[in-house]
ZAMARGU-4260 file (C-alpha; in steps of 0.2 Angstrom, whole numbers, plus 5000, padded with zeros to 4 digits):
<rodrens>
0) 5000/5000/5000 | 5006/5015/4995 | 4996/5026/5010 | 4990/5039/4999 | 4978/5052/5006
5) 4966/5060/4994 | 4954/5073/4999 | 4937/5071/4986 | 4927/5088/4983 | 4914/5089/4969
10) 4923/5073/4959 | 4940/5083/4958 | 4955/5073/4969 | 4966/5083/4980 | 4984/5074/4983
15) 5000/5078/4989 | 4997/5083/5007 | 5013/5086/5017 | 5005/5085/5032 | 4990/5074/5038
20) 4980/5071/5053 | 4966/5058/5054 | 4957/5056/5068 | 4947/5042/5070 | 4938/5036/5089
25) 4925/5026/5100 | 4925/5040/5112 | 4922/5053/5100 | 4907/5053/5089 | 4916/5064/5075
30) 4929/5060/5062 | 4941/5072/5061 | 4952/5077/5047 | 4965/5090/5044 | 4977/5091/5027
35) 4991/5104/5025 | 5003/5107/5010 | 5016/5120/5005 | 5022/5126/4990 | 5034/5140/4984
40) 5028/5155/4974 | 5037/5148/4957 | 5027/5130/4963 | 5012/5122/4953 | 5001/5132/4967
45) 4989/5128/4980 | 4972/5116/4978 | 4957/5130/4975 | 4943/5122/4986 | 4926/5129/4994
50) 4924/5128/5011 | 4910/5120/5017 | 4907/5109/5003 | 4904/5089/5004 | 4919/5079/5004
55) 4931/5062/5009 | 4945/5055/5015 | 4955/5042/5005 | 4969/5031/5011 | 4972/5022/4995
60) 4956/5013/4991 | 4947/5016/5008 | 4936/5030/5012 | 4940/5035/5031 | 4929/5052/5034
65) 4914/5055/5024 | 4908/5075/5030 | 4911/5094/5027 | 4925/5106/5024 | 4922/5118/5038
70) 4939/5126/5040 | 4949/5134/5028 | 4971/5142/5034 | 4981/5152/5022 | 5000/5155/5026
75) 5012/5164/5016 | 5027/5176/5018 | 5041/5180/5003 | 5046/5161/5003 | 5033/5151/5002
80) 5012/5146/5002 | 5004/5135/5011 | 4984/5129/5014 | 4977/5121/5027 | 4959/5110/5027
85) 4949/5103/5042 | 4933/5096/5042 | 4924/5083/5051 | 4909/5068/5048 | 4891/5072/5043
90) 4888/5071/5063 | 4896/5086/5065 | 4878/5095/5061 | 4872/5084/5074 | 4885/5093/5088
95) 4883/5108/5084 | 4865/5113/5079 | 4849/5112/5087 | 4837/5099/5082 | 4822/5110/5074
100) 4807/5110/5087 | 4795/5120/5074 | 4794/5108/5061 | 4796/5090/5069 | 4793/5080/5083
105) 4796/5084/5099 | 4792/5067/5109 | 4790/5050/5108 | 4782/5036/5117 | 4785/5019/5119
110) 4800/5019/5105 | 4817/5012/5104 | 4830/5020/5107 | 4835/5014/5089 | 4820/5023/5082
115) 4822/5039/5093 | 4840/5040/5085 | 4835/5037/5069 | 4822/5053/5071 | 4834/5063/5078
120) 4847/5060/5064 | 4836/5061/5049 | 4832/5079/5047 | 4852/5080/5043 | 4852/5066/5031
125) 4861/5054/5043 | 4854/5036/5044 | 4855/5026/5062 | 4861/5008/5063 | 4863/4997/5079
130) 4878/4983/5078 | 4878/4983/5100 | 4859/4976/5098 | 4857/4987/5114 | 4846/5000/5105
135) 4830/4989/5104 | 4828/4995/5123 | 4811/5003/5123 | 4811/5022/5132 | 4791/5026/5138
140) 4793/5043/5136 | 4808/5052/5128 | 4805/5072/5125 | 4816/5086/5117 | 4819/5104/5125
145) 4821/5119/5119 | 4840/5121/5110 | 4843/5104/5113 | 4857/5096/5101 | 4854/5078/5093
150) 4870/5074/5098 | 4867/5078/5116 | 4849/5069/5117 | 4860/5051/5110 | 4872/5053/5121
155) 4863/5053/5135 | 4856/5037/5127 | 4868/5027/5124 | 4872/5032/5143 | 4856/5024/5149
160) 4860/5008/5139 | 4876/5006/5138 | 4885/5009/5120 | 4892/5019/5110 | 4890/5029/5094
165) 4903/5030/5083 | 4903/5039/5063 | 4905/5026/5049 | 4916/5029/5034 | 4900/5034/5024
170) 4894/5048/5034 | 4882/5037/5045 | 4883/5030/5063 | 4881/5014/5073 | 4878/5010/5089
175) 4893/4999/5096 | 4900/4990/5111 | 4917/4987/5113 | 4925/4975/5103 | 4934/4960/5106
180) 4943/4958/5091 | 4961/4954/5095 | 4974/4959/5083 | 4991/4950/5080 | 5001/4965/5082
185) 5005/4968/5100 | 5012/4985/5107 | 5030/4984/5117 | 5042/4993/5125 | 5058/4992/5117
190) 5050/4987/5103 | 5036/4995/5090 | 5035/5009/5103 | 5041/5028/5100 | 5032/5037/5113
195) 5020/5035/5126 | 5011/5049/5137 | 5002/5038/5151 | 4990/5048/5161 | 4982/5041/5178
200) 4968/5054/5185 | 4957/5051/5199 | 4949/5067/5199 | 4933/5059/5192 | 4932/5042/5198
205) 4921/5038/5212 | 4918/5025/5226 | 4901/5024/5225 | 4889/5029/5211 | 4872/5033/5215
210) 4859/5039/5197 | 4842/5045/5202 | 4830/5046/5188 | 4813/5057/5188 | 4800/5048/5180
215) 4782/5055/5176 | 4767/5044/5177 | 4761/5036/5158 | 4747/5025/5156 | 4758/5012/5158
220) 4766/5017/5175 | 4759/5023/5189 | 4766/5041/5194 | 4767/5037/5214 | 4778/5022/5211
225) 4791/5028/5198 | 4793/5048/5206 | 4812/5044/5210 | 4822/5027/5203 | 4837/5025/5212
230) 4852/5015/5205 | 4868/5010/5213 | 4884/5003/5210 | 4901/5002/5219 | 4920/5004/5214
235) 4931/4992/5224 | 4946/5001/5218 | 4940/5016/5222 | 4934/5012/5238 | 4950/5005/5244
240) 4957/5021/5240 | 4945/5030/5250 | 4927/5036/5252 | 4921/5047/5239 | 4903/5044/5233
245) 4895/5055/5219 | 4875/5056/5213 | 4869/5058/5197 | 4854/5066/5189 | 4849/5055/5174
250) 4847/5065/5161 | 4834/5055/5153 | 4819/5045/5163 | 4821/5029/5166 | 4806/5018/5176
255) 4815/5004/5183 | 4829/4999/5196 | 4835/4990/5186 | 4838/5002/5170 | 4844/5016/5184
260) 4859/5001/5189 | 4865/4998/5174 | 4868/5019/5170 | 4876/5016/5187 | 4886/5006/5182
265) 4890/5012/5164 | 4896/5027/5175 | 4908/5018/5185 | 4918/5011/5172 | 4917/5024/5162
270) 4926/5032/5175 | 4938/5019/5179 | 4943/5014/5161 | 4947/5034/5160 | 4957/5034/5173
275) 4973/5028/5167 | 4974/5028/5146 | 4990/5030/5137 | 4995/5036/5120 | 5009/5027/5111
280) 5014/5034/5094 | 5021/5018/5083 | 5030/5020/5064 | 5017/5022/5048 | 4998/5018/5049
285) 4996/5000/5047 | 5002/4983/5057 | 5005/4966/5049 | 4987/4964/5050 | 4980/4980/5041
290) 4980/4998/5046 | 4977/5004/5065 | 4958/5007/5068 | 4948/5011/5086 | 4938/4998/5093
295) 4951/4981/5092 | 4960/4976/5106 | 4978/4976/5107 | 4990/4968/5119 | 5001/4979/5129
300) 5017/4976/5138 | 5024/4992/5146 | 5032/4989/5162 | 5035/5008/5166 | 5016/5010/5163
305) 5011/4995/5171 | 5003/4988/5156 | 5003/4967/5153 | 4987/4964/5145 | 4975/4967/5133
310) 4966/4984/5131 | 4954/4992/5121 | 4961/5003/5105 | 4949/5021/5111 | 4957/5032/5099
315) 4967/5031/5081 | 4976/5045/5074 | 4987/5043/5060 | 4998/5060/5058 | 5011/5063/5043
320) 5022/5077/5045 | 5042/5081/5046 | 5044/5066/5058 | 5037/5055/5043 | 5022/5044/5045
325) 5015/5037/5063 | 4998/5032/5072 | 4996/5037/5088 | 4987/5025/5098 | 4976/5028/5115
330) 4972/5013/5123 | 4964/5009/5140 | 4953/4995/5147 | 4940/4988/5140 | 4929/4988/5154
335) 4928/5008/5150 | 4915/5004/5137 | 4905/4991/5146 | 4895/4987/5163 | 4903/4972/5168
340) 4910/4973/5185 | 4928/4978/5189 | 4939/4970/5197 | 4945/4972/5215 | 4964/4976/5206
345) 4966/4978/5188 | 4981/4978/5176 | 4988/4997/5175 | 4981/5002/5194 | 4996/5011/5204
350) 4988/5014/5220
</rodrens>
């Protein structure tokens, strides 16, 4: 494979980048793309493109980001030119506007959350699909406020049951879970690794996670016994650290004990998984098994981070510039992404 990046606009294929950054992740919702060249003044010249306007991301034969121009640099002094492009997925719309309350609806009752999604997303041409097989959980009554984003409303959906929601190559999203695809290629020190930066922060994890939920009666349940649904779960970790207990509003009503736990304890390992991640930066973008992409898991040995197992690949970005070509790879435990308990002691902990 050649890794050549091509930037596709109206038909018309922009090459030649000097610099590349590709950012690509089950964290964040948006792919995220910026491309930068230079030339000099007696040069062929700099690629004439409209911001704003549709586009992709190539590597060779594969699209990566399917969205919008949305940020146009131009540098020059007496030497040289040069022109950056950013852009990011078709979700993009989803973050940043406010799903239009004049002109659709504003509630739903008795739908999936598959189905809420999929109505949420459509008025920006975005289809919905659901590969975690989470999202056929039913929601009694799910309303949209006043300046609400779509991409808020999901989120706090895939918070509820426990997945995540993650761009597709074509512009689209899908509702995921951690993977456990294991690659061949392994990441050690002394070895395939450049550079790690390894971050452990407890300023976010709790001992003891309580959600409460608000839940207004339907015709299906009864007001008096669903006003306040309490869920709990417990960090063992955490605990033996020290007391530190934390509440949490649900954002979204849920009318069971059970449904309130589980946000519990999506909240839990959220925070543990989070609390120690490192980024290793490796030479070029692919492995002997194909090019480095989120959502597989990859083995791990780095004593001077504690790492000796395998962890879940949360973020990919593969980056070309004066250093050459590299992926930088941040990777943490898998339980981050799922509601299975933790462990009394896990791989990574330093305290």
């Amino acid at each position: 494979m050649s890794d050549d990046v091509r930037l596709i606009i109206d038909g018309q294929s922009y090459a030649g980048w000097n610099s590349v950054s590709i950012r690509t992740s089950l964290d964040e919702v948006i792919s995220s793309f910026e491309l930068g060249i230079v030339d000099a003044w007696n040069g062929s010249g700099l690629p004439r493109v409209r911001n704003g306007a549709p586009c992709q991301v190539w590597l060779d034969d594969t699209v990566l980001v399917t969205g919008y121009l949305d940020r146009i640099q131009r540098r020059y002094d007496d030497a040289q030119r040069a022109i950056s492009v950013s852009g990011r997925a078709k979700a993009a719309d989803l973050q940043d506007c406010s799903y239009p309350l004049s002109t659709l609806p504003a509630s739903w009752k008795s739908q999936t959350v598959l189905h809420i999604a999929n109505a949420l997303a459509k008025p920006f041409g975005i289809a919905v699909t659901d590969s975690s097989g989470l999202a056929s959980h039913v929601v009694e009554i799910a309303k949209v406020q006043n300046g609400d984003t779509p991409l808020d409303i999901l989120a706090a959906y895939m918070r509820v049951i426990g997945a995540r929601l993650v761009s597709l190559p074509d512009g689209n999203l899908d509702i995921v879970t951690a993977s456990t695809d294991r690659l061949g290629t392994g990441l050690r020190l002394g070895d395939n690794i450049l550079r790690a930066e390894d971050t452990d922060d407890l300023r976010d994890r709790f001992s003891d996670y309580r959600v409460v939920s608000q839940t207004k009666g339907s015709d299906k349940i009864f007001a008096d016994a669903t006003a306040s649904v309490v869920g709990k779960s417990h960090d063992p970790v955490m605990a033996a650290v020290r007391y530190r207990p934390t509440i949490i509003n649900s954002e979204v009503s849920m009318a069971s004990i059970a449904a309130a736990t589980r946000r519990a304890d999506v909240a839990r390992n959220n925070a543990a998984g989070r609390s120690h991640m490192t980024t290793y930066d490796v030479h070029g973008w692919r492995h002997a098994d194909g090019r480095w992409a989120f959502n597989h898991q990859v083995h791990v040995t780095d004593a001077e981070c504690g790492w000796e197992d395998w962890l879940i690949i949360g973020t990919v970005e593969l980056v070309l510039d004066d250093k050459g070509r590299r992926s930088r790879i941040t990777v943490m435990p898998a339980t981050a992404y799922d509601a299975v308990p933790i462990p009394a002691k896990q791989t990574g902990d330093v305290f």
